[in-house]
C-alpha positions in Angstrom: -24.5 -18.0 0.8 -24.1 -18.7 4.7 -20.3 -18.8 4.2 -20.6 -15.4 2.6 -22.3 -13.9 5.0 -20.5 -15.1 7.7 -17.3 -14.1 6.9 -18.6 -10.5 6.7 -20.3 -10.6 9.8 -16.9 -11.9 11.4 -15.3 -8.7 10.1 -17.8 -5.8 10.7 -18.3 -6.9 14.4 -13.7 -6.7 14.7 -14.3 -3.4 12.7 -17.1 -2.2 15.4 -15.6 -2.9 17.9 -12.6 -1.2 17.2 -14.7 1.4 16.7 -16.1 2.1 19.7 -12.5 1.6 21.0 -11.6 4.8 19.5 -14.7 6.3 20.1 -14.0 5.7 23.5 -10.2 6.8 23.3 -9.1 3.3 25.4 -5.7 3.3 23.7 -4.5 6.7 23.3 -4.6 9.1 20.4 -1.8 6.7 19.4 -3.7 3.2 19.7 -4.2 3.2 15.8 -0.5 3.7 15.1 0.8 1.1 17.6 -1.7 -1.6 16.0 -0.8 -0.6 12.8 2.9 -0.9 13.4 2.7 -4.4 15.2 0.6 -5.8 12.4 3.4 -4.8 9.8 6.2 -5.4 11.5 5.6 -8.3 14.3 1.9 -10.2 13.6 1.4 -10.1 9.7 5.2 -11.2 9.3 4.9 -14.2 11.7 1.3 -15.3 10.6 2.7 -15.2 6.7 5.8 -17.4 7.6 3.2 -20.1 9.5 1.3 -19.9 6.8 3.4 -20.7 4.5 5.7 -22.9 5.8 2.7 -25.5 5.8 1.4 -24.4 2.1 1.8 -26.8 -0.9 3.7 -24.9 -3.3 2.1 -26.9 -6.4 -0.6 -24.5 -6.2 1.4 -22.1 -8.0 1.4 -24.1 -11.2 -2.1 -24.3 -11.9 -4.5 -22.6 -14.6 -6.6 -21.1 -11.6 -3.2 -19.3 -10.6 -2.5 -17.3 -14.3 -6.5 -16.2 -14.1 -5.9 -14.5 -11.0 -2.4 -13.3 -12.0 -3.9 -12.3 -15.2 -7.3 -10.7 -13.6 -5.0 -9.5 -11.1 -2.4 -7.5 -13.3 -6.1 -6.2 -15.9 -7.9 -4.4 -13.1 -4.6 -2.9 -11.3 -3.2 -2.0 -14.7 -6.2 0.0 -15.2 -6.3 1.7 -12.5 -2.4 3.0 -12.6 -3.1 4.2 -16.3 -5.6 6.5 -14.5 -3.4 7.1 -12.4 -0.2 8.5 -14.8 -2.6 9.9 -17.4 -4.3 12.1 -14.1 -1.0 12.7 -12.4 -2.0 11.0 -9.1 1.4 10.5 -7.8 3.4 7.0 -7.6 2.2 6.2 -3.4 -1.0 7.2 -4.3 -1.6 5.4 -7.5 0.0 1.6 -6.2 -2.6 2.6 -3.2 -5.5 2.5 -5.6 -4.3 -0.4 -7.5 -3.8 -2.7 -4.9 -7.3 -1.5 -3.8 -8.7 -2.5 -7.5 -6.9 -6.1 -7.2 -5.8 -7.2 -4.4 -8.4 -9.5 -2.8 -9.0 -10.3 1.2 -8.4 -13.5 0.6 -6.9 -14.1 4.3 -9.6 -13.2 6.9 -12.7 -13.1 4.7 -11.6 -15.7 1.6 -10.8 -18.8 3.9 -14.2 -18.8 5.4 -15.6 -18.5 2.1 -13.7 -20.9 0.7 -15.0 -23.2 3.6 -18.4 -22.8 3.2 -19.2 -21.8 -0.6 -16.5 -23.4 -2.4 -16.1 -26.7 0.2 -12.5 -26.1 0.6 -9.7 -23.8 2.0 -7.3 -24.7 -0.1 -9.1 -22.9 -3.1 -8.2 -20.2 -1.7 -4.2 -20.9 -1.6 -3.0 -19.7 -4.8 -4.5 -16.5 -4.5 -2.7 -16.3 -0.8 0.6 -17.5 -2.6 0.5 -14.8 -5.6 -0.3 -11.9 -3.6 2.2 -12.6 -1.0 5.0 -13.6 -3.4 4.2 -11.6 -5.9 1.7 -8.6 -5.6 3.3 -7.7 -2.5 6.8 -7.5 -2.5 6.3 -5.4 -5.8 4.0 -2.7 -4.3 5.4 -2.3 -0.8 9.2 -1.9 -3.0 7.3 0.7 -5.1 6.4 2.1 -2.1 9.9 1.8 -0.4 11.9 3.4 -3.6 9.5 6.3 -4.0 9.4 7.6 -0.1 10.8 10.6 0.4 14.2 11.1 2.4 17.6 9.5 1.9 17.4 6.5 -0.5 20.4 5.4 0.0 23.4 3.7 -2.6 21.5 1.6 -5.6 23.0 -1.9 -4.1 21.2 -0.9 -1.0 17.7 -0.1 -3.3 18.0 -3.2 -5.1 17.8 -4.9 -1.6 14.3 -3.0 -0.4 12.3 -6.5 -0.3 14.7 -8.0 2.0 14.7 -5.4 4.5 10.7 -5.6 4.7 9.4 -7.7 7.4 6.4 -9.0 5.6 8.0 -9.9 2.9 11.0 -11.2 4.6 8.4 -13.8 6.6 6.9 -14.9 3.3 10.3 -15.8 1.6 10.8 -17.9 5.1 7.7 -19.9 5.0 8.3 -20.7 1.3 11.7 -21.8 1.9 10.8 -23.6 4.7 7.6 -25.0 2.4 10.1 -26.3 0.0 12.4 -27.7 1.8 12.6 -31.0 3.9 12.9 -29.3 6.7 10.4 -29.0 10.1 10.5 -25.9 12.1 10.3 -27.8 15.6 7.3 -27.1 17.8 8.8 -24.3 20.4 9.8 -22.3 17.9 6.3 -22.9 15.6 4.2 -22.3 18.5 5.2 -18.6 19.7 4.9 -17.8 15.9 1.7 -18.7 15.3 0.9 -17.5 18.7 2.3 -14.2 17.7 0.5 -14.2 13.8 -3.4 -14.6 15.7 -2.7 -11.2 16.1 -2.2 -9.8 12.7 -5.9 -10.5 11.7 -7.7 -8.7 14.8 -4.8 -6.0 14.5 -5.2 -5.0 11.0 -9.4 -4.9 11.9 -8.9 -2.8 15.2 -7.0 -0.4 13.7 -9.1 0.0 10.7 -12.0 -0.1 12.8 -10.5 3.3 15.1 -9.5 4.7 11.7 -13.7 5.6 11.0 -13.8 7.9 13.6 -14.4 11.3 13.0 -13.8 10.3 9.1 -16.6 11.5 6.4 -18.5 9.6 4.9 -16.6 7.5 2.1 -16.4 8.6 -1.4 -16.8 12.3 -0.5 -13.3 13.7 0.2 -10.2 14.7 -2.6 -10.0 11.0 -3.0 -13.5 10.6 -4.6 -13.0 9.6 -8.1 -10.0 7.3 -7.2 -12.3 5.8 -4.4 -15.2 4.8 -7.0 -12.4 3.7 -9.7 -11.2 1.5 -7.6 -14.3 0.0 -6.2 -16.1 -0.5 -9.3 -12.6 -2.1 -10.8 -12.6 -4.6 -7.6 -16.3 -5.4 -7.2 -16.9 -5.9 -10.8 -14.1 -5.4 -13.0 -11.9 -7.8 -12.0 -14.7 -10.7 -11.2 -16.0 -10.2 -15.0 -12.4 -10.2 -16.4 -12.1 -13.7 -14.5 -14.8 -14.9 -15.5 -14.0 -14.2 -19.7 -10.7 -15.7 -18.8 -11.5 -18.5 -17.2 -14.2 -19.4 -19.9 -12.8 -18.0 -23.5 -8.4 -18.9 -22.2 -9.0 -21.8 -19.8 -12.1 -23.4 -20.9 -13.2 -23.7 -17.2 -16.4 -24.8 -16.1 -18.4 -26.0 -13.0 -16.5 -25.5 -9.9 -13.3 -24.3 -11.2 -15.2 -21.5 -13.1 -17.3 -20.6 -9.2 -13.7 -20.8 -7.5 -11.9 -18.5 -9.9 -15.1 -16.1 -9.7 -15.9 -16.0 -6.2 -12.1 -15.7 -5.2 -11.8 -12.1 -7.7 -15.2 -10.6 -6.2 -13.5 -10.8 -2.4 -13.3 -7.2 -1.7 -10.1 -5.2 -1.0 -7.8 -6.6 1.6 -7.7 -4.8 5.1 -4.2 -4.6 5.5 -4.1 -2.3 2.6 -4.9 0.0 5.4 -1.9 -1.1 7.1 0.2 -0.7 4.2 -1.2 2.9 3.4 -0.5 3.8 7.1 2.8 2.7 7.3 4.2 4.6 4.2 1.5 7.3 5.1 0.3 7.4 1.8 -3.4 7.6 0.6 -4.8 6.4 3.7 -8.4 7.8 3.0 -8.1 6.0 -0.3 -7.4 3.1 1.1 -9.6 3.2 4.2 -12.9 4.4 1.7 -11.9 1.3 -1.1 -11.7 -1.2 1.6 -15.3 -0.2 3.2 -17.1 0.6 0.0 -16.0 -2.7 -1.6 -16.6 -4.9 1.0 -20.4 -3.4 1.5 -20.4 -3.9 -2.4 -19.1 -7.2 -2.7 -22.2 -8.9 -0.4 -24.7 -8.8 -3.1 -21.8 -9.4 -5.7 -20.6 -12.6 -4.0 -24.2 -14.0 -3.2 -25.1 -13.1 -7.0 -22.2 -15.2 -8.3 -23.0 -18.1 -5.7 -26.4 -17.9 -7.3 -25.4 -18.2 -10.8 -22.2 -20.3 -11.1 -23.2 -23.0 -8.0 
């Protein structure tokens, strides 16, 4: 429970205080946009490549991996047959499906990992899957369905290479599986450079609240709750029946596989939805509600499964 509820403190006093920063107007009426931009293209790239490059990649075959895939895949799948049946749009609808599934497993899981589930590396194959796998597939959903010149289909079929954050995780897994050592002066301004992402991603999510309503209460309203209620309950309970009635897991590696799907939505969601300038309301109003929601959630399933 203390490891829950210090990782949210952690986050809401980043979020404050970018707050008052754009309360106060200290960067410009275009401080969001800069932080926004130097997460995506400069910090998040360089802090996933660090990452990686020191991540055991045997993570990936494990039966806590296909429950998340599998949770993962249920509770965005939902949301983008809403989505099509209601005529959302494709930006708006991958939006509110990463906001269903894809967990801040960065930021807020590590320190949860540390102090509820005794270990940080419980937390890697949900870091691996939605870097390798959830995210080069939403941000090329993303890229393809942008308006403007697309460009010849060889050039389409290339969209994941050209983006930065998914460039810097196909790095730090190569370099992960591979024998070979990224020497120190070239490691150091890297990881020096990827401190940033974290505090960036916050700032500007933080200045983003300003003169916003209150959540739930714009266009975006139904979408909003969908997602919400799919992220803080659906996908934690579809975990939970696979991990018991698939995997027959029990003990810690039912809490690990529980507590890692009730992490709210991921803050550099935002980043993404700013970037493509997509559904940024959506994303701003899924990230806040679920992470409010997912306190009493996460302390809940510490209570019951530890």
């Amino acid at each position: 429970m203390q490891g829950v509820l210090t990782g949210f403190a952690v986050i809401a006093v980043v979020i404050g205080v970018g707050y008052v920063i754009g309360r106060r107007g200290h960067l410009g009426e275009h401080g969001r946009e800069v932080l926004t931009k130097l997460a995506f293209h400069v910090a998040s790239p360089a802090l996933l490549f660090t990452t990686l490059a020191r991540a055991d990649l045997s993570v990936i075959f494990s039966s806590r991996l296909l429950v998340t895939a599998i949770s993962t895949a249920a509770a965005a799948g939902v949301f983008v047959a809403v989505g099509v049946a209601r005529g959302w749009g494709v930006g708006r609808t991958t939006i509110g499906a990463l906001a269903s599934s894809y967990v801040n497993s960065g930021n807020l899981g590590i320190p949860i990992a540390v102090y509820v589930l005794g270990d940080a590396s419980l937390v890697a194959p949900v870091l691996l899957f939605q870097l390798l796998v959830v995210s080069p597939i939403a941000l090329t959903v993303l890229d393809l369905s942008g308006t403007g010149e697309k460009g010849p289909l060889w050039l389409r079929l290339l969209t994941p290479l050209r983006n930065p954050i998914v460039v810097g995780s196909l790095a730090g897994v190569a370099v992960a599986g591979s024998d070979v050592r990224v020497p120190s002066p070239v490691m150091d301004p890297l990881t020096l450079i990827g401190n940033m992402a974290v505090p960036a991603v916050l700032l500007a999510f933080g200045i983003s609240l300003c003169g916003s309503t209150m959540p739930g209460r714009g266009a975006d309203r139904f979408p909003v709750f969908l997602s919400v209620a799919l992220k803080a309950v659906g996908q934690p309970v579809a975990a939970w029946a696979l991990a018991v009635g698939m995997f027959g897991l029990h003990g810690h590696q039912l809490l690990d596989v529980v507590v890692t799907s009730a992490l709210p939505a991921a803050q550099n969601l935002y980043t993404y939805a700013s970037r493509y300038r997509v559904a940024e309301g959506l994303a701003r109003d899924s990230i806040l509600l679920s992470t409010v929601l997912s306190v009493p959630v996460l302390v809940g399933v510490a209570a019951v499964l530890g």
